[in-house]
KOLLORO-218568 format. One record per residue: residue number from 1; residue in three letters; z, y, x of N, C-alpha, C, O in turn. Coordinates in Angstrom, 1 decimal. Each point is the difference from the previous one (the first is absolute). Layout:
residues N
+-----+-----+--------+--------+--------+--------+--------+--------+--------+--------+--------+--------+--------+--------+
!   n ! res !     nz !     ny !     nx !    caz !    cay !    cax !     cz !     cy !     cx !     oz !     oy !     ox !
+-----+-----+--------+--------+--------+--------+--------+--------+--------+--------+--------+--------+--------+--------+
! NUM ! ALA !      Z !      Y !      X !      Z !      Y !      X !      Z !      Y !      X !      Z !      Y !      X !
...
+-----+-----+--------+--------+--------+--------+--------+--------+--------+--------+--------+--------+--------+--------+
This chain:
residues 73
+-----+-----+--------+--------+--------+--------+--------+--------+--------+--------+--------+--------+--------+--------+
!   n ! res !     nz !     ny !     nx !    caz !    cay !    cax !     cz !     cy !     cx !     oz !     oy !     ox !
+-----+-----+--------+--------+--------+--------+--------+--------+--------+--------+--------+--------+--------+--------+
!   1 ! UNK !   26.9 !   73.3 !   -2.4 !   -0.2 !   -1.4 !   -0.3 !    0.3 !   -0.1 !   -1.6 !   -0.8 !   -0.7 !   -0.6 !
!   2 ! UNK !    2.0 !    1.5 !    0.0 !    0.1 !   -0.3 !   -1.2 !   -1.5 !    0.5 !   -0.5 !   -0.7 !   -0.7 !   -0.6 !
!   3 ! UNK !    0.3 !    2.1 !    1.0 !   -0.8 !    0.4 !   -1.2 !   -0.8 !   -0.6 !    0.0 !   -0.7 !    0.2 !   -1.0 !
!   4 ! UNK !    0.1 !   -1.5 !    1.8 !   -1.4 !   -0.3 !    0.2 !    0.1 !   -1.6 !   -0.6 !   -1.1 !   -0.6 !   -0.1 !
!   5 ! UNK !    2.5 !   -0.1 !   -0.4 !    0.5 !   -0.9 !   -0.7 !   -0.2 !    0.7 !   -1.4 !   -0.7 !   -0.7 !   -0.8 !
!   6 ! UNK !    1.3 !    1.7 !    0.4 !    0.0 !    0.8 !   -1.4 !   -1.5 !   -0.1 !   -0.3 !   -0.4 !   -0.6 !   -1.1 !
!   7 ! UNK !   -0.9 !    1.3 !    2.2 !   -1.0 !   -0.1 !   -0.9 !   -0.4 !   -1.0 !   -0.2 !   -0.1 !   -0.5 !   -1.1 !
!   8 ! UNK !    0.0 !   -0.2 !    2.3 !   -0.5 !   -1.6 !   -0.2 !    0.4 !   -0.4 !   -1.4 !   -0.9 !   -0.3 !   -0.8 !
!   9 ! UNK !    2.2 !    0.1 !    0.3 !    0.2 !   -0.9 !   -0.7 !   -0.2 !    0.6 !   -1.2 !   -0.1 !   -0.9 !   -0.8 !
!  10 ! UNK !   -0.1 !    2.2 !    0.2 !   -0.5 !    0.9 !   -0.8 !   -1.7 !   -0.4 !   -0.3 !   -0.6 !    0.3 !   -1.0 !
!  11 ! UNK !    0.1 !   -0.9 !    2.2 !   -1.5 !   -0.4 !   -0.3 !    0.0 !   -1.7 !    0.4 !   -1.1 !   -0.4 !    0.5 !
!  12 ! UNK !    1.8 !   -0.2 !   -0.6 !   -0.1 !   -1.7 !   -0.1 !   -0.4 !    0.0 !   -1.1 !   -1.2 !   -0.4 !    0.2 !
!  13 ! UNK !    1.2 !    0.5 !   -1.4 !   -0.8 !    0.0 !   -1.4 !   -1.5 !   -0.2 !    0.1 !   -0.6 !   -0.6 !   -0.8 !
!  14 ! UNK !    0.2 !    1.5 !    1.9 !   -1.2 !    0.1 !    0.3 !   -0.7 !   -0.9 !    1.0 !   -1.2 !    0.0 !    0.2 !
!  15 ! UNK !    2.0 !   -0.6 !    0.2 !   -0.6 !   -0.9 !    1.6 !    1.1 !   -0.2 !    0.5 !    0.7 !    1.0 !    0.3 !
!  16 ! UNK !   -0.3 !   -2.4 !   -0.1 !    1.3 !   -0.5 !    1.2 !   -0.6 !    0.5 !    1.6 !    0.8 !    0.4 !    0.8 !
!  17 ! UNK !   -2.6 !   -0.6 !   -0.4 !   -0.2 !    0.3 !    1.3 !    0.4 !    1.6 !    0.1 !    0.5 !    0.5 !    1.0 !
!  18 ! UNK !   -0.6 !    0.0 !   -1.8 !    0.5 !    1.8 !   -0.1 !    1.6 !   -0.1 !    0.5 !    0.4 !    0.5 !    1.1 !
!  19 ! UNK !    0.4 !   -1.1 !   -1.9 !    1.1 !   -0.2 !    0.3 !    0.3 !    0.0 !    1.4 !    0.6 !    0.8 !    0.6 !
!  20 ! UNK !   -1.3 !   -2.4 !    0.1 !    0.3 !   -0.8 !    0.7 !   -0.3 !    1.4 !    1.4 !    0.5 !   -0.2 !    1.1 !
!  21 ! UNK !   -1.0 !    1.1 !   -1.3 !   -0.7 !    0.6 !    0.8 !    0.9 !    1.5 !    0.4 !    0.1 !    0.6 !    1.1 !
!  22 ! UNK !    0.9 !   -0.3 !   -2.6 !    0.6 !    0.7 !    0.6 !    1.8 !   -0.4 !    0.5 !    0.8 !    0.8 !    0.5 !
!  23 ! UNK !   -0.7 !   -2.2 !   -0.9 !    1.0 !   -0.7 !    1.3 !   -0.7 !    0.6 !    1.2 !    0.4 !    1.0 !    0.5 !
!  24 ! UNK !   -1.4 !   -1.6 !   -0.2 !   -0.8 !    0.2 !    1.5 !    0.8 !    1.3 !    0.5 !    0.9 !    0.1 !    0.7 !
!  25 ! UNK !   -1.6 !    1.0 !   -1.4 !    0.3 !    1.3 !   -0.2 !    1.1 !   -0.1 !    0.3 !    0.2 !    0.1 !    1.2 !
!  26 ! UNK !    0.9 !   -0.4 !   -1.8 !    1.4 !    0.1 !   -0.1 !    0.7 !   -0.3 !    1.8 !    0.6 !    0.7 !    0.8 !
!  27 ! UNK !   -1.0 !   -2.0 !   -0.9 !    0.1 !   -0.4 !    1.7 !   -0.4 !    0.9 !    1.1 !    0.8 !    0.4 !    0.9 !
!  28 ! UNK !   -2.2 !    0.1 !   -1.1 !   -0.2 !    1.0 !    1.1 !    0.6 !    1.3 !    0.3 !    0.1 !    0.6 !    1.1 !
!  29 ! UNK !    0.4 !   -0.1 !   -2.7 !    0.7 !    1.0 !    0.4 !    1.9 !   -0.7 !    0.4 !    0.7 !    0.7 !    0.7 !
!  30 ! UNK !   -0.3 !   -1.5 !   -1.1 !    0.7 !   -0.2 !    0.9 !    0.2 !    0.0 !    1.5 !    0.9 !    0.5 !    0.7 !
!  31 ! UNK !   -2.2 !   -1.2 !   -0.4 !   -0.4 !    0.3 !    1.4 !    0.3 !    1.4 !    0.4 !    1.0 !    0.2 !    0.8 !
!  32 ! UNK !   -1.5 !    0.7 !   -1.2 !    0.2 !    1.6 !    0.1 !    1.0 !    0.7 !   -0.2 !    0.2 !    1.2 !    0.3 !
!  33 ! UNK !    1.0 !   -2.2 !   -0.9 !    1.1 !    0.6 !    0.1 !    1.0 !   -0.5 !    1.2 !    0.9 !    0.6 !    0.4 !
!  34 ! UNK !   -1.2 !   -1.4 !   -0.1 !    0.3 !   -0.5 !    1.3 !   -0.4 !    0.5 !    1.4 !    0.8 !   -0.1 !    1.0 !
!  35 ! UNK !   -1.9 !    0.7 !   -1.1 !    0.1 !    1.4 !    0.8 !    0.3 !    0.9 !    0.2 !    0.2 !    0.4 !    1.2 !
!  36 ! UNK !   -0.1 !    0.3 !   -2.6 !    0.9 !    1.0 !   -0.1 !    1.4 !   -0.3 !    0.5 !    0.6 !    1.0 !    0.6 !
!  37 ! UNK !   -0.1 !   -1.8 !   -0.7 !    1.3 !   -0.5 !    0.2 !    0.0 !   -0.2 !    1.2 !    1.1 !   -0.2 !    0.3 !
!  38 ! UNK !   -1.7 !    0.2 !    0.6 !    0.0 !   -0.2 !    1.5 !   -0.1 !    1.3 !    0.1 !    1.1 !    0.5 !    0.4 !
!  39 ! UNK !   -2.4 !    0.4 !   -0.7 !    0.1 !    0.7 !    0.8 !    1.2 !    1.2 !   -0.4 !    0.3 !    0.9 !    0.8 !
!  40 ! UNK !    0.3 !   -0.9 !   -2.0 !    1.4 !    0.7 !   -0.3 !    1.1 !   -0.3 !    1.1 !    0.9 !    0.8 !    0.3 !
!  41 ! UNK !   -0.9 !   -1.5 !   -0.1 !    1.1 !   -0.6 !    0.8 !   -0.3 !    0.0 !    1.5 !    0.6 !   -0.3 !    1.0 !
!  42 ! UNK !   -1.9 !    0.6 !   -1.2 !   -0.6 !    0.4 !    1.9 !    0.5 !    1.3 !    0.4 !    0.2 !    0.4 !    1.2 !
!  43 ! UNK !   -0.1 !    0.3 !   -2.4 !    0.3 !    1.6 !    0.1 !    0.9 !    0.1 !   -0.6 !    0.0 !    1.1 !   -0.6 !
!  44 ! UNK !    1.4 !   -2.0 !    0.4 !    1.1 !   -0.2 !    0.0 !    0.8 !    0.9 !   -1.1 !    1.1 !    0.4 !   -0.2 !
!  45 ! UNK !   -2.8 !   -0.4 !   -1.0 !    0.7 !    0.2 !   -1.6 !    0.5 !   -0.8 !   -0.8 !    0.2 !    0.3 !   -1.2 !
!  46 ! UNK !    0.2 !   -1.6 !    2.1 !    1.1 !   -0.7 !   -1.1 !    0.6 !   -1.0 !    1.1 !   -0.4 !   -0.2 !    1.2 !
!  47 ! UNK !    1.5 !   -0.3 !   -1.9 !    0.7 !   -0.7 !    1.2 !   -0.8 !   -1.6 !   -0.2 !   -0.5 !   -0.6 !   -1.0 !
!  48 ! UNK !    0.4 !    0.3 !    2.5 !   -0.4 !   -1.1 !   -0.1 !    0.5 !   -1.4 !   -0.5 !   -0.7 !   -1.0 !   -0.3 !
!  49 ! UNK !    2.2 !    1.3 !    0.2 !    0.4 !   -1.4 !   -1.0 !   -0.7 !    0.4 !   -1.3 !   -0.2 !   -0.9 !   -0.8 !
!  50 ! UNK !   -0.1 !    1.9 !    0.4 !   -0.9 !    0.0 !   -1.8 !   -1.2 !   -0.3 !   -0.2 !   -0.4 !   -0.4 !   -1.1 !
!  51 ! UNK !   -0.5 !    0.7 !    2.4 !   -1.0 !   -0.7 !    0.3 !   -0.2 !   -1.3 !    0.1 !   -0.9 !   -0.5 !   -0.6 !
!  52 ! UNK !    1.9 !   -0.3 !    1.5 !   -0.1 !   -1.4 !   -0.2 !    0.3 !   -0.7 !   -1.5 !   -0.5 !   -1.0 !   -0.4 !
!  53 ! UNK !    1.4 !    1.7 !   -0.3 !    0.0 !   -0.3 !   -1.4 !   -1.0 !    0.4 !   -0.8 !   -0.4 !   -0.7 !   -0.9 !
!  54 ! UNK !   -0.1 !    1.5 !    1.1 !   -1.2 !    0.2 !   -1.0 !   -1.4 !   -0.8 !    0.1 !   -0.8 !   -0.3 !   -0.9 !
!  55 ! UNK !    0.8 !   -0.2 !    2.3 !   -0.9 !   -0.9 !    0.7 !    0.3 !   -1.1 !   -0.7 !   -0.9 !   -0.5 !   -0.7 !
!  56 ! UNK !    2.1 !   -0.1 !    0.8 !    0.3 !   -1.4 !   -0.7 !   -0.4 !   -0.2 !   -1.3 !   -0.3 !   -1.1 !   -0.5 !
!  57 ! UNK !    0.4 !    2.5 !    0.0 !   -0.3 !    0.0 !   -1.4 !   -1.4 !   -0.1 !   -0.7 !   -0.5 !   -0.5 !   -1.0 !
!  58 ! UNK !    0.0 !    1.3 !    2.1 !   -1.5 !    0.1 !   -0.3 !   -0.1 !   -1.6 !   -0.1 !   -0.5 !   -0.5 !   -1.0 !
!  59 ! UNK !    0.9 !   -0.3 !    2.3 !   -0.3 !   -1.0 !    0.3 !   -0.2 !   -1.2 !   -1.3 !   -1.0 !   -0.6 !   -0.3 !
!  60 ! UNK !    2.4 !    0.6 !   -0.2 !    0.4 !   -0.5 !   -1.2 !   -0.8 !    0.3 !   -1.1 !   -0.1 !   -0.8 !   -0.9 !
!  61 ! UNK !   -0.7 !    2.1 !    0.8 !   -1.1 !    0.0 !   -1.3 !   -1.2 !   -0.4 !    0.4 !   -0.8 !   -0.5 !   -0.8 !
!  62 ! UNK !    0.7 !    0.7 !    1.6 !   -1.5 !   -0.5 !    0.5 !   -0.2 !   -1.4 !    0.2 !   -1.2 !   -0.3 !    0.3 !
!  63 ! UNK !    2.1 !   -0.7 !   -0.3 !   -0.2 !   -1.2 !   -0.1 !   -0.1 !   -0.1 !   -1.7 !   -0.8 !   -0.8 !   -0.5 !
!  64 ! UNK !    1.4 !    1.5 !   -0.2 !    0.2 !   -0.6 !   -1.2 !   -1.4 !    1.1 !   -0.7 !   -0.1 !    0.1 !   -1.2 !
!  65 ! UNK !   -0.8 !    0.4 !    2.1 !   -1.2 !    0.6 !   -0.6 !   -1.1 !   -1.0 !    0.1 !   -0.7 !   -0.4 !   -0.9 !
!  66 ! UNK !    0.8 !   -0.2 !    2.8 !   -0.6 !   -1.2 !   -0.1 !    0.2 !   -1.2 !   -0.5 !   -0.5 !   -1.0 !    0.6 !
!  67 ! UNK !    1.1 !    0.9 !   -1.6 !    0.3 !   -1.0 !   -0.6 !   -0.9 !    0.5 !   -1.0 !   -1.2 !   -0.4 !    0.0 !
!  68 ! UNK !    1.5 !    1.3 !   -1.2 !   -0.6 !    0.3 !   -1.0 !   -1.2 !   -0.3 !    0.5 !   -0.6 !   -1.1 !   -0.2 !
!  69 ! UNK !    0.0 !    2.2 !    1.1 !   -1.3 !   -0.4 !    0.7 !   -0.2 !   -1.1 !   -0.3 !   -0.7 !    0.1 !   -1.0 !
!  70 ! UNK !    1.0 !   -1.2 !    1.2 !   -0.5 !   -1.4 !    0.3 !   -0.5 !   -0.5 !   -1.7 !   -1.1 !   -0.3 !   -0.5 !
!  71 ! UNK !    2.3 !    0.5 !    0.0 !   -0.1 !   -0.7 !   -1.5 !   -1.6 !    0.8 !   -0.5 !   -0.9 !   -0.7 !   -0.6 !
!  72 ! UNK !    0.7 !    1.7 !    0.8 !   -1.1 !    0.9 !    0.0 !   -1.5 !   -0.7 !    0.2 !   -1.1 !    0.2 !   -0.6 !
!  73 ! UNK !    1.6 !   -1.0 !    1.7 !   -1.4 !   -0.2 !    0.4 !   -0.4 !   -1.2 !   -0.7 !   -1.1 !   -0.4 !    0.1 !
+-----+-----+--------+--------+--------+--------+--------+--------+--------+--------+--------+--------+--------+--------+
């Protein structure tokens, strides 16, 4: 998620839709860490209280991605 905020914002100079596009980016790979995080904890490589925290957390950036999102559009 960070790295795809770092390029993005490294090429907003160039195009805010460029930008706006690797939020998008940013969000979907959150999505994908959110699986990972299940399925770690399906096979019982992390404890599941750290998974619910990491969940929350994801949760908590990803509202504040769609937000930027929004201003974006």
């Amino acid at each position: 998620m960070c790295a795809n905020l770092g390029e993005g914002f490294a090429k907003q100079r160039d195009s805010k839709k460029a930008f706006a596009r690797y939020v998008s980016l940013s969000l979907g790979s959150g999505g994908e860490v959110r699986i990972w995080l299940q399925y770690a904890s399906d096979l019982e490589y992390v404890d599941k209280a750290m998974v619910l925290e990491l969940k929350e957390r994801y949760l908590e950036i990803s509202k504040m991605l769609r937000g930027l999102s929004l201003c974006l559009s």
